[in-house]
TORZA-268210 format. One record per residue (C-alpha): residue number from 1; residue in one letter; x, y, z. Coordinates in nm, 3 decimals, decimal comma, m for minus. Each point is the difference from the previous one (the first is absolute). Example, Ala and Ser with C-alpha at 12.3 -4.5 7.8 and 13.67 -1.06 7.14 Angstrom:
<pts>
<pt nr="1" rest="A" u="1,230" v="m0,450" w="0,780"/>
<pt nr="2" rest="S" u="0,137" v="0,344" w="m0,066"/>
</pts>
This chain:
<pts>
<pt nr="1" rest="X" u="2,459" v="1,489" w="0,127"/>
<pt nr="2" rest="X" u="0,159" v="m0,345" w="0,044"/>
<pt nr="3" rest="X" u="0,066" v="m0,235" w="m0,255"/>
<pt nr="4" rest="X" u="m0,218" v="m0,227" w="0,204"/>
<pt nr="5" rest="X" u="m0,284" v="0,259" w="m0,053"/>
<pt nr="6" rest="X" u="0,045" v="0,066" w="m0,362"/>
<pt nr="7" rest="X" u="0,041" v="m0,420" w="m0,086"/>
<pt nr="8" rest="X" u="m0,322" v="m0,052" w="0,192"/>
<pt nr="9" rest="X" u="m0,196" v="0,303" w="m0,149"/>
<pt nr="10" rest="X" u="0,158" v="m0,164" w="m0,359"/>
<pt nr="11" rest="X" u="m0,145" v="m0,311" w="0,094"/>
<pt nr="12" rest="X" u="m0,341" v="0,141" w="0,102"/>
<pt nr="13" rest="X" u="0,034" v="0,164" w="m0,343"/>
<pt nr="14" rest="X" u="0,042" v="m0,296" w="m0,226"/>
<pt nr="15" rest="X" u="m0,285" v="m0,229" w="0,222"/>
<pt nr="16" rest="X" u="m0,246" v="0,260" w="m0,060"/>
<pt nr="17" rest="X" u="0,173" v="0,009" w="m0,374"/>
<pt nr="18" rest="X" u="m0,039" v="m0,349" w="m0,032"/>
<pt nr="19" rest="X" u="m0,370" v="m0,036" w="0,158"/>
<pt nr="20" rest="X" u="m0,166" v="0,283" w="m0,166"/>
<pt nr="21" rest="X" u="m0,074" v="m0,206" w="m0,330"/>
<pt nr="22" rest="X" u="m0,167" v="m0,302" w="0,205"/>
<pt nr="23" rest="X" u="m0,184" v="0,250" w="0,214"/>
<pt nr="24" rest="X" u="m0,165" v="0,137" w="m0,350"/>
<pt nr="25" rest="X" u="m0,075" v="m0,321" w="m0,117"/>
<pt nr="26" rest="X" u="m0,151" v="m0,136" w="0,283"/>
<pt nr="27" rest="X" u="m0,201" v="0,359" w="0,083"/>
<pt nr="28" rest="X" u="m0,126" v="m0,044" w="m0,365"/>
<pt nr="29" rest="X" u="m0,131" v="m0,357" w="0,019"/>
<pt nr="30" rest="X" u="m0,104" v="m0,067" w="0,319"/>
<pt nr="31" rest="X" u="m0,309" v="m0,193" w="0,058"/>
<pt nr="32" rest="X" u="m0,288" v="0,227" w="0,090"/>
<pt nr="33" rest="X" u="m0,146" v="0,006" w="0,324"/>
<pt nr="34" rest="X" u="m0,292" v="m0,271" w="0,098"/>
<pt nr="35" rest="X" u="m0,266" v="0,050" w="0,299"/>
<pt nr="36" rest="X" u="0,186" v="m0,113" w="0,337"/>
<pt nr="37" rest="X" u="0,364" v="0,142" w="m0,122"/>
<pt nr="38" rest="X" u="m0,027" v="0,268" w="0,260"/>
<pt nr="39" rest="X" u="m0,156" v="m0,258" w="0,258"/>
<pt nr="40" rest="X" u="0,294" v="m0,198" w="m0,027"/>
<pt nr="41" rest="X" u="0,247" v="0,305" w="0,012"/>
<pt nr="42" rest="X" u="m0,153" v="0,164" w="0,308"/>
<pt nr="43" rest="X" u="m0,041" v="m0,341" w="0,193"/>
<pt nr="44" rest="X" u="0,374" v="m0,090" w="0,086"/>
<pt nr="45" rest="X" u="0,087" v="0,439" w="0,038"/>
<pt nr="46" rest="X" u="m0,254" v="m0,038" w="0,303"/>
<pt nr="47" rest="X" u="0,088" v="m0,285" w="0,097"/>
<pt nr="48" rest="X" u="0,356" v="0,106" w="0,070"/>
<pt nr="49" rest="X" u="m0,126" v="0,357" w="0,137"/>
<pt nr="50" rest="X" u="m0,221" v="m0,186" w="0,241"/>
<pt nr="51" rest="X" u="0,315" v="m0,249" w="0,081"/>
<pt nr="52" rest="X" u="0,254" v="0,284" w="0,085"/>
<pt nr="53" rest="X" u="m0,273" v="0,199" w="0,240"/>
<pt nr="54" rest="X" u="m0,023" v="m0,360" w="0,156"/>
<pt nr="55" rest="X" u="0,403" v="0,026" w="0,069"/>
<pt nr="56" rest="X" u="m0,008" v="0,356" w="0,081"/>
<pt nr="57" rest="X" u="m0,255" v="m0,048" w="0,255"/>
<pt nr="58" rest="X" u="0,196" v="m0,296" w="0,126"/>
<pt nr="59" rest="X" u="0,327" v="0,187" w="0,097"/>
</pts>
């Protein structure tokens, strides 16, 4: 391995280090989920499916 390799997998190791703690705190109080969450989620994910089959069928 390279040093390049090892100081990025060191860095990857200390961001996920770092982030764990927030990632349990906001996991634990996170707002719960309200009627239309999953409306709003979906919409824009089609959306953009609908908008790349658009460009595929384009070229």
């Amino acid at each position: 391995m390279s040093g390049m390799e090892i100081g990025t997998a060191l860095l990857l190791v200390a961001f996920l280090a770092l982030l764990w703690p927030n990632a349990k705190y906001w996991l634990k109080n996170s707002p719960e989920p309200r009627d239309g969450d999953w409306t709003a989620v979906a919409l824009p994910i089609v959306g953009v499916i609908l908008f790349v089959m658009l460009l595929m069928n384009m070229v």
